[in-house]
MOPAC internal coordinates of N, CA, C and O (Angstrom, degrees):
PM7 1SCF
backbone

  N    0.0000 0     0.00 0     0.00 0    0    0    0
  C    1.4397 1     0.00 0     0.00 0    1    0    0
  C    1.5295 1   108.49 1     0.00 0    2    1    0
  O    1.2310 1   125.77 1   -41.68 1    3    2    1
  N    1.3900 1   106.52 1   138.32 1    3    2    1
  C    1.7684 1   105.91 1  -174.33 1    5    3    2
  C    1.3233 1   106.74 1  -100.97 1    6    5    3
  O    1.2310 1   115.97 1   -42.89 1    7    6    5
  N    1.4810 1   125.26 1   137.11 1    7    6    5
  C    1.2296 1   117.50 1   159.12 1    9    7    6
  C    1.3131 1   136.01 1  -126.21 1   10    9    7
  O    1.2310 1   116.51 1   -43.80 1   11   10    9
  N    1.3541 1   124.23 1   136.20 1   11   10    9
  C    1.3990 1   103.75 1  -162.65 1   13   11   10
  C    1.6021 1    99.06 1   -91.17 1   14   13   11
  O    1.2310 1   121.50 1   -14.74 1   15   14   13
  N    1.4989 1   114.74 1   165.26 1   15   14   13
  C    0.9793 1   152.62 1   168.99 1   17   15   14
  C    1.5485 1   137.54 1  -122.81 1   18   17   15
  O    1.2310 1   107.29 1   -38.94 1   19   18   17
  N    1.1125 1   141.28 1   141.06 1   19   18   17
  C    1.2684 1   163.66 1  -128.45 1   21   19   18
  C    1.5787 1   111.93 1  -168.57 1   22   21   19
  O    1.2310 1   118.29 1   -69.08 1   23   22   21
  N    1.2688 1   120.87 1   110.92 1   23   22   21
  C    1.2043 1   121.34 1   165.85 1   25   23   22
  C    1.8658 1   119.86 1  -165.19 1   26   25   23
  O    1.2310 1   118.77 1    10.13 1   27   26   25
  N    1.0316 1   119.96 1  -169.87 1   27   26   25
  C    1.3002 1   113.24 1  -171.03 1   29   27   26
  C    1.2931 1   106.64 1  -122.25 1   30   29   27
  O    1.2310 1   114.95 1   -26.39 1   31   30   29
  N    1.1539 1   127.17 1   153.61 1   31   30   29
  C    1.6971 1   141.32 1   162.16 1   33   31   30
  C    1.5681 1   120.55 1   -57.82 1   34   33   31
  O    1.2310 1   118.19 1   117.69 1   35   34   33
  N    1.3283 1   121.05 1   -62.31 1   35   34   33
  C    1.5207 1   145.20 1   168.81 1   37   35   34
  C    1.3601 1   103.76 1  -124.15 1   38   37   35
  O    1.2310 1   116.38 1   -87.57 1   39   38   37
  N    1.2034 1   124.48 1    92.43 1   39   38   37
  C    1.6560 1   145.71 1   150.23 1   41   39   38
  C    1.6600 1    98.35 1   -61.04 1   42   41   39
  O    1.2310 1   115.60 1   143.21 1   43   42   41
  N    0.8695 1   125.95 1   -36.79 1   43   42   41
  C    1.6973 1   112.85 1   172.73 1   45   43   42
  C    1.3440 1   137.09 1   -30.72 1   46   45   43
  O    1.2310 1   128.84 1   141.90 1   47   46   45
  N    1.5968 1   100.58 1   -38.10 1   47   46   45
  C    1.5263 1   132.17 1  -179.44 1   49   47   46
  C    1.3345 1   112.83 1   -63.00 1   50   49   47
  O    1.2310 1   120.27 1   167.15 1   51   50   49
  N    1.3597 1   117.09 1   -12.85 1   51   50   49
  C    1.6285 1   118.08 1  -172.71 1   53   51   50
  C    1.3143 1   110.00 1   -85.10 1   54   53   51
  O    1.2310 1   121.24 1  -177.06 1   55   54   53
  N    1.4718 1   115.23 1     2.94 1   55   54   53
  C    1.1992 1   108.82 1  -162.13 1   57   55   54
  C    1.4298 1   101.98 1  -108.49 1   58   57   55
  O    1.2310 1   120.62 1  -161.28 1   59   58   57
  N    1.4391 1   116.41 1    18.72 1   59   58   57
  C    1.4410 1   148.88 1   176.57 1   61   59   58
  C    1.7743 1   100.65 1   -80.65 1   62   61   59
  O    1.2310 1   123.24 1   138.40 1   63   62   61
  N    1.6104 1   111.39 1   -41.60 1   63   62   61
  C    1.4069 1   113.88 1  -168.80 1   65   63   62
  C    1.3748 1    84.90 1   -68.11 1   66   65   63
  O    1.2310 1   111.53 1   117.47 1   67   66   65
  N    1.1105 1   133.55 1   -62.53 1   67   66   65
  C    1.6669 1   113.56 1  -160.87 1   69   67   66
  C    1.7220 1   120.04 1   -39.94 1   70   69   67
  O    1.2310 1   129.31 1   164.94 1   71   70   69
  N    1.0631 1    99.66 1   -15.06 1   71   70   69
  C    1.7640 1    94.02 1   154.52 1   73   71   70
  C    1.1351 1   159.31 1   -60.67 1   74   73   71
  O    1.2310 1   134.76 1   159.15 1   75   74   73
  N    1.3123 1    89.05 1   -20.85 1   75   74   73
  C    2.0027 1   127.81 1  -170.87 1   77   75   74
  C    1.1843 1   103.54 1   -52.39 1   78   77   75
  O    1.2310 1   123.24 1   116.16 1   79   78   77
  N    1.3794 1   111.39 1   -63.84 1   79   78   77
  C    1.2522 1   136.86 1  -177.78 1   81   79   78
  C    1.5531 1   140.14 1   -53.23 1   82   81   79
  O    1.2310 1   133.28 1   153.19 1   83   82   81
  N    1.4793 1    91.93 1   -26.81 1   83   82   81
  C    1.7227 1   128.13 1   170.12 1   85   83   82
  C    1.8836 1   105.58 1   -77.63 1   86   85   83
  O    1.2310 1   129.62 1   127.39 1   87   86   85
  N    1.6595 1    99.06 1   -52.61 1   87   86   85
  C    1.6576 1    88.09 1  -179.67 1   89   87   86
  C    1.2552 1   115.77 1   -68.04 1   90   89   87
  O    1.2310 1   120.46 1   167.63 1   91   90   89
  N    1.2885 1   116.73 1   -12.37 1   91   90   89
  C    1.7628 1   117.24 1  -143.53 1   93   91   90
  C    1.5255 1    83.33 1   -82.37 1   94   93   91
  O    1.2310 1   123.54 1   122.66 1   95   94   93
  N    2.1683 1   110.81 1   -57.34 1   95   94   93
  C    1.0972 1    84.67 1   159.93 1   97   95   94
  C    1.0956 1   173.14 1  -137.59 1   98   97   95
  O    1.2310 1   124.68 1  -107.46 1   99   98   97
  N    1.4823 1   108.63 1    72.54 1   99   98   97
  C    1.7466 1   131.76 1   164.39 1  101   99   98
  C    1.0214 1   112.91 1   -63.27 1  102  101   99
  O    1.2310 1   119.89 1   134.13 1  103  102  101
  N    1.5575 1   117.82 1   -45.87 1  103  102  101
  C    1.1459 1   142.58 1  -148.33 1  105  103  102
  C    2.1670 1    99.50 1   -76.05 1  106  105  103
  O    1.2310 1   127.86 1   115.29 1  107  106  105
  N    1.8766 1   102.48 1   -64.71 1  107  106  105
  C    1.5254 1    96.63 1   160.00 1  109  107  106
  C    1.5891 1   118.79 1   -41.37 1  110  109  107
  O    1.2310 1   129.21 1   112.51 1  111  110  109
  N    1.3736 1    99.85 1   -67.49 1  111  110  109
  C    2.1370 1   105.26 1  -178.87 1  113  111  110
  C    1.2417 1    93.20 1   -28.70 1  114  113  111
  O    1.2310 1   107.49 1   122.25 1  115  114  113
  N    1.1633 1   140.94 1   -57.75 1  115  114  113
  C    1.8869 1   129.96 1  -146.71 1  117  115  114
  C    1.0668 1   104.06 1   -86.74 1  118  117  115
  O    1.2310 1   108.69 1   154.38 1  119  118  117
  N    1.6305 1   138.77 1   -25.62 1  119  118  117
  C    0.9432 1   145.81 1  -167.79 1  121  119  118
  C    1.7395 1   125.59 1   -69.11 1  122  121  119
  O    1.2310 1   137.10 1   139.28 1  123  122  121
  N    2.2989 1    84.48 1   -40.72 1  123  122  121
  C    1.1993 1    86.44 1   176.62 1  125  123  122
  C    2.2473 1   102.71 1  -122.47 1  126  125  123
  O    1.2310 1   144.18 1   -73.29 1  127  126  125
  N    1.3007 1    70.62 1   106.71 1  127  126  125
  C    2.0804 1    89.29 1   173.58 1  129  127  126
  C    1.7703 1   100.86 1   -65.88 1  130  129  127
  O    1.2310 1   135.15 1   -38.56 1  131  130  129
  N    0.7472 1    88.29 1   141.44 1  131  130  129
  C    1.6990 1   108.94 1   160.73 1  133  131  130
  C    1.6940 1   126.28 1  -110.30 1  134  133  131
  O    1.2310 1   126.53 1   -15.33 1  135  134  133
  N    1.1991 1   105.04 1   164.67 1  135  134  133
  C    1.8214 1   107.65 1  -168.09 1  137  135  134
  C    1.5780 1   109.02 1   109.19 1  138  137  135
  O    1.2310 1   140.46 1   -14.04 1  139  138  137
  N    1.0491 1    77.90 1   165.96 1  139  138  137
  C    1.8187 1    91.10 1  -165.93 1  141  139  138
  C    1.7682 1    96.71 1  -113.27 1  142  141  139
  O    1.2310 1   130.91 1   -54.69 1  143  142  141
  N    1.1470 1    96.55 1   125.31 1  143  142  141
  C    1.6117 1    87.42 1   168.84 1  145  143  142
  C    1.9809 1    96.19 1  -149.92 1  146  145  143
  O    1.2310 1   122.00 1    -2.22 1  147  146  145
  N    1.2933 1   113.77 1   177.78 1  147  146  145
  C    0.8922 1    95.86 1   172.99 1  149  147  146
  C    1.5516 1    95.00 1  -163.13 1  150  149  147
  O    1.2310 1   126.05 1   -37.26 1  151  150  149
  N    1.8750 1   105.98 1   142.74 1  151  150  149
  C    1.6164 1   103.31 1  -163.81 1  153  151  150
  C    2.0675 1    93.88 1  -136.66 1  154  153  151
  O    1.2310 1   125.48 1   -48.25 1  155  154  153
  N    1.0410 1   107.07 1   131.75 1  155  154  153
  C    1.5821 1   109.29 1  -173.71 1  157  155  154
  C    2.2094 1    98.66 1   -83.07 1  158  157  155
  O    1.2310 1   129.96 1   155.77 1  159  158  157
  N    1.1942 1    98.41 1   -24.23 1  159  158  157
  C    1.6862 1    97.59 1   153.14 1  161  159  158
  C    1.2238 1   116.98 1   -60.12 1  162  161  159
  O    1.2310 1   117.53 1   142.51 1  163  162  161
  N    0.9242 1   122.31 1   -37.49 1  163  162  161
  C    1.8090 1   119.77 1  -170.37 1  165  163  162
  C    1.7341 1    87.93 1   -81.93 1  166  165  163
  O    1.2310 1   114.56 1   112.77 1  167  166  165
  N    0.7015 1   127.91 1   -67.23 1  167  166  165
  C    1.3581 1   134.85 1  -176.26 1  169  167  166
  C    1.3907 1   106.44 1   -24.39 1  170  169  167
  O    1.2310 1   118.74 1   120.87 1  171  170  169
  N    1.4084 1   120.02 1   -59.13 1  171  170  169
  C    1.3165 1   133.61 1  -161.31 1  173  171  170
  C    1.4717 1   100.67 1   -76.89 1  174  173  171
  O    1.2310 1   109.40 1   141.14 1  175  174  173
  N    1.6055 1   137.47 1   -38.86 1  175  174  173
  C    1.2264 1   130.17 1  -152.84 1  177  175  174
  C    1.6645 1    88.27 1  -117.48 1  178  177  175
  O    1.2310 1   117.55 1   169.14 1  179  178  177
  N    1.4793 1   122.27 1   -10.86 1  179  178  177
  C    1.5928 1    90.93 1   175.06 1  181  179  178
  C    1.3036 1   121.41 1   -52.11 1  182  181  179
  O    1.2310 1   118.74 1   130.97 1  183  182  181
  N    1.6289 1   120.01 1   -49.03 1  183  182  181
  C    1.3728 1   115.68 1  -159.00 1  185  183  182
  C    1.3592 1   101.73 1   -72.79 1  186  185  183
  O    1.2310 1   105.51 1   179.26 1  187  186  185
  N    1.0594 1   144.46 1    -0.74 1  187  186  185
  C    1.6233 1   142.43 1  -165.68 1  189  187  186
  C    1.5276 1   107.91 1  -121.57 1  190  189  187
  O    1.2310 1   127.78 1  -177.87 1  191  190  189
  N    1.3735 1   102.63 1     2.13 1  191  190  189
  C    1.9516 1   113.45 1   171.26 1  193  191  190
  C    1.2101 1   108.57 1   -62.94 1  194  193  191
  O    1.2310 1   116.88 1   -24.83 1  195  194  193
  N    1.3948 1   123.54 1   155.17 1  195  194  193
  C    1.4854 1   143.35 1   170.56 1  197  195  194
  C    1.5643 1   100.25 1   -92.24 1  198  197  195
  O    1.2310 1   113.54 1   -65.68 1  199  198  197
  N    1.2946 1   129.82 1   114.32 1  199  198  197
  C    1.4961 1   119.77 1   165.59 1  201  199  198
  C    1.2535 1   118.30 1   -72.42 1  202  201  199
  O    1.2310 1   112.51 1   155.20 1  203  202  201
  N    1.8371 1   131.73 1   -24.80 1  203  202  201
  C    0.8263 1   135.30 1  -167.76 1  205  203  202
  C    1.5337 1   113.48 1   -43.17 1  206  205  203
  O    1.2310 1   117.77 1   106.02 1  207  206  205
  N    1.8766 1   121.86 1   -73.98 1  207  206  205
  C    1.0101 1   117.79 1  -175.23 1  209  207  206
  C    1.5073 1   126.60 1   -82.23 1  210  209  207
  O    1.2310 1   123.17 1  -137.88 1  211  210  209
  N    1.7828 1   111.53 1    42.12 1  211  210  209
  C    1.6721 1   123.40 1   143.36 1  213  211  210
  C    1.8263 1   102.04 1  -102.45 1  214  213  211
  O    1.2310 1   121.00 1   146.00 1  215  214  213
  N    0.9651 1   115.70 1   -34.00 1  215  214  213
  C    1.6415 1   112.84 1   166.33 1  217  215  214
  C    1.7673 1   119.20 1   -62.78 1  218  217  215
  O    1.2310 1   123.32 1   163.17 1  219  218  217
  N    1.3531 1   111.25 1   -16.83 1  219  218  217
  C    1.2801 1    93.10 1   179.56 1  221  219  218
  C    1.4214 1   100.56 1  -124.24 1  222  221  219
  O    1.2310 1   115.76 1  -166.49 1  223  222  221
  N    1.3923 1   125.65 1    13.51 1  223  222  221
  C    1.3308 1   140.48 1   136.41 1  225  223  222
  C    1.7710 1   118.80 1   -39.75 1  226  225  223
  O    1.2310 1   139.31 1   107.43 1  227  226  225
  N    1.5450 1    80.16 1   -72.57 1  227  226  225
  C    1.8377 1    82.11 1   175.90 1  229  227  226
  C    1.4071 1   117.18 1   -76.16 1  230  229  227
  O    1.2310 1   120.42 1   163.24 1  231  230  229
  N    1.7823 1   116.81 1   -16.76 1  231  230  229
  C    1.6061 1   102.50 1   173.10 1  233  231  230
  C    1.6477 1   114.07 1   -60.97 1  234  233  231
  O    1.2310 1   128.95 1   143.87 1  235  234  233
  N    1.6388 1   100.37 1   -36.13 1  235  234  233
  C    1.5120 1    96.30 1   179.73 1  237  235  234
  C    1.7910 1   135.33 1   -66.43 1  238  237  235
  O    1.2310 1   131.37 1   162.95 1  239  238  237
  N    1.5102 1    95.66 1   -17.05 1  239  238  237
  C    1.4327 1   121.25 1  -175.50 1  241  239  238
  C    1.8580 1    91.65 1   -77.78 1  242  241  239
  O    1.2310 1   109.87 1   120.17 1  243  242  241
  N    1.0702 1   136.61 1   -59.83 1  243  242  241
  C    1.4544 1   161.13 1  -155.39 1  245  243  242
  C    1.9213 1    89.71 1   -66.05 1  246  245  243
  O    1.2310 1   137.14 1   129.31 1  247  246  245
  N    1.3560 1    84.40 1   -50.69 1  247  246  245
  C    1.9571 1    87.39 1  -159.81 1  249  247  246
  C    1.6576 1   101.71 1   -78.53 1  250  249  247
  O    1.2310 1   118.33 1   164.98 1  251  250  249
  N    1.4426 1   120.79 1   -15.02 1  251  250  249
  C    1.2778 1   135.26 1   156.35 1  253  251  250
  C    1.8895 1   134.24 1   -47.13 1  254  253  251
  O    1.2310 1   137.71 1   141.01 1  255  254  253
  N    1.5324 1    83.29 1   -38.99 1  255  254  253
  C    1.8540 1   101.95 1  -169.05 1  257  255  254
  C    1.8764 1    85.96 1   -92.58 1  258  257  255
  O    1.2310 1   118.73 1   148.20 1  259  258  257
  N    1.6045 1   120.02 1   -31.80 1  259  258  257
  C    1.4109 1   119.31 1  -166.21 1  261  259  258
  C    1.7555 1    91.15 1   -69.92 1  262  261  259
  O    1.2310 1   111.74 1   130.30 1  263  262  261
  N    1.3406 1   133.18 1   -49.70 1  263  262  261
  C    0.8067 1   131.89 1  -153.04 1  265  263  262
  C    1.7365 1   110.13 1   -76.38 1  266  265  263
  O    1.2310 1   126.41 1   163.85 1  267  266  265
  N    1.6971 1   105.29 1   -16.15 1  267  266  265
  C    1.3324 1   106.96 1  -171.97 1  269  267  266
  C    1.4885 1   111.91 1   -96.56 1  270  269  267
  O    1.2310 1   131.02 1   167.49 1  271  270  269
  N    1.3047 1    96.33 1   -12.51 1  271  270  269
  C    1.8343 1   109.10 1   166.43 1  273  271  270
  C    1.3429 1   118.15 1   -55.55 1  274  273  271
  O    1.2310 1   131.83 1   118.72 1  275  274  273
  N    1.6614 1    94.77 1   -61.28 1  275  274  273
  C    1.7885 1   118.01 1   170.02 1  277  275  274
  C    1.5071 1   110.62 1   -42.84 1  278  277  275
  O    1.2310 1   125.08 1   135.39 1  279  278  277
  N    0.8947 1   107.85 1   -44.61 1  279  278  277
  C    2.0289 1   113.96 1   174.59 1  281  279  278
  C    1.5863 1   111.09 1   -62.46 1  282  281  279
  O    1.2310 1   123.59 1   131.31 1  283  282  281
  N    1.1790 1   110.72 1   -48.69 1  283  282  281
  C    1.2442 1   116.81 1  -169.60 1  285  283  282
  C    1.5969 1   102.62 1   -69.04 1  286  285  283
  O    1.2310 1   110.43 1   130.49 1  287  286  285
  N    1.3338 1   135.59 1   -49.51 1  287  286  285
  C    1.5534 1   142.70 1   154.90 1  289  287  286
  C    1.4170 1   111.21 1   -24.88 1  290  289  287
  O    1.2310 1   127.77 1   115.59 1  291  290  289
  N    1.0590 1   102.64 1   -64.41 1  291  290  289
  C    1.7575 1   125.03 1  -173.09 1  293  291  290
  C    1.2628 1    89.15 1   -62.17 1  294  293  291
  O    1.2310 1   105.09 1   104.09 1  295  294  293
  N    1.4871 1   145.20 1   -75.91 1  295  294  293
  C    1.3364 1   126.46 1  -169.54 1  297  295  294
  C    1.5368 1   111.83 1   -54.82 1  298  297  295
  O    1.2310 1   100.22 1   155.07 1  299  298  297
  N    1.1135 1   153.43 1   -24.93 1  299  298  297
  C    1.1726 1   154.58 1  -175.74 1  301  299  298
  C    1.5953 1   116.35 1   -74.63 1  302  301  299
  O    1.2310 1   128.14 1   179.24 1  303  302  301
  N    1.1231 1   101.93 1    -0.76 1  303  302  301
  C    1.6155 1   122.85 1  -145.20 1  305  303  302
  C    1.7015 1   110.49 1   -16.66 1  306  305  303
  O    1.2310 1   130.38 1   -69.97 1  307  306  305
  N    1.4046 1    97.59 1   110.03 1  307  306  305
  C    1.6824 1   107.71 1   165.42 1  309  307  306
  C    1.0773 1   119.50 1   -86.16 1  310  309  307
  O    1.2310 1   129.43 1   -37.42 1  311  310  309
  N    1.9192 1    99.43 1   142.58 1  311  310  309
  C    1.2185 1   126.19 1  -153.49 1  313  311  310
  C    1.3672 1   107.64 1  -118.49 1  314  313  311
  O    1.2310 1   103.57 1   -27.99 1  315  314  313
  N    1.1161 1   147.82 1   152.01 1  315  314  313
  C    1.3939 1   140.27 1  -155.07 1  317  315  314
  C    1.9561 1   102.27 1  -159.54 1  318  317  315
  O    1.2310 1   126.52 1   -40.07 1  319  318  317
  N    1.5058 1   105.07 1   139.93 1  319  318  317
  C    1.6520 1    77.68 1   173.06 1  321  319  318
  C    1.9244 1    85.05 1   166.65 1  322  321  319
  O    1.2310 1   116.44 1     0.06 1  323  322  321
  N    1.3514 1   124.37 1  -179.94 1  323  322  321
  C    1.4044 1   138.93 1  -163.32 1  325  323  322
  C    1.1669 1   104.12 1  -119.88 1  326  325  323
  O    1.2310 1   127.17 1   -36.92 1  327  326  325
  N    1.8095 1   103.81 1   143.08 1  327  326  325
  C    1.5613 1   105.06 1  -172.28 1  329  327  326
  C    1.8308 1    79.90 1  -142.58 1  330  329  327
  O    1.2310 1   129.95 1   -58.82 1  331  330  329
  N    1.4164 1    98.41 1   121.18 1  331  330  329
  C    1.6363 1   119.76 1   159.41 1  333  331  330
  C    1.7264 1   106.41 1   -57.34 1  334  333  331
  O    1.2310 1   130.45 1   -60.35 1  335  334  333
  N    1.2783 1    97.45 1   119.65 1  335  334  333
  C    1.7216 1   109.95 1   156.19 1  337  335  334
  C    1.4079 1   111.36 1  -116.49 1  338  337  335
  O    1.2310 1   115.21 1   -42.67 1  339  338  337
  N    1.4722 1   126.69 1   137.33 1  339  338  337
  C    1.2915 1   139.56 1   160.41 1  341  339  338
  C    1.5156 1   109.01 1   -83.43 1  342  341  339
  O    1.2310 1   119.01 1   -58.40 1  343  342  341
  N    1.5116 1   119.50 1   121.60 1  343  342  341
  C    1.1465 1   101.27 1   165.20 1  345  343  342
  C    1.4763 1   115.43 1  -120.93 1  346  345  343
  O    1.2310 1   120.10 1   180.00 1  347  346  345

């Protein structure tokens, strides 16, 4: 009977994901500033803002943490492959 298997080289590396969670949140904290200020420019150009490029701000921030996951996998490097059992 064949069985497949799945496993990793350096499983150590996972302990890289516990980071995710740390940037994600720095990443909110910075996002949202505090203080009171107040500017009659902002006033004037909010409603006439483009939201688009703060959405593809954070897609790039997002596609950043995806890409550092992928690294962290890749260093672990999984190994895949068949192990004969007699039964």
């Amino acid at each position: 009977m064949d069985v497949m298997f799945f496993r990793f080289a350096n499983p150590g590396y996972f302990w890289f994901l516990l980071l995710i969670p740390v940037f994600l949140f720095f990443y909110h904290r910075s996002r949202h500033r505090t203080g009171i200020y107040y500017s009659v420019i902002e006033d004037l150009t909010s409603e006439k803002r483009n939201k688009l490029p703060g959405l593809i701000f954070h897609l790039l921030y997002y596609l950043k943490v995806f890409g550092f996951i992928l690294v962290i996998f890749a260093l672990a490097r999984p190994q895949h492959g068949f192990e004969e059992k007699k039964i």
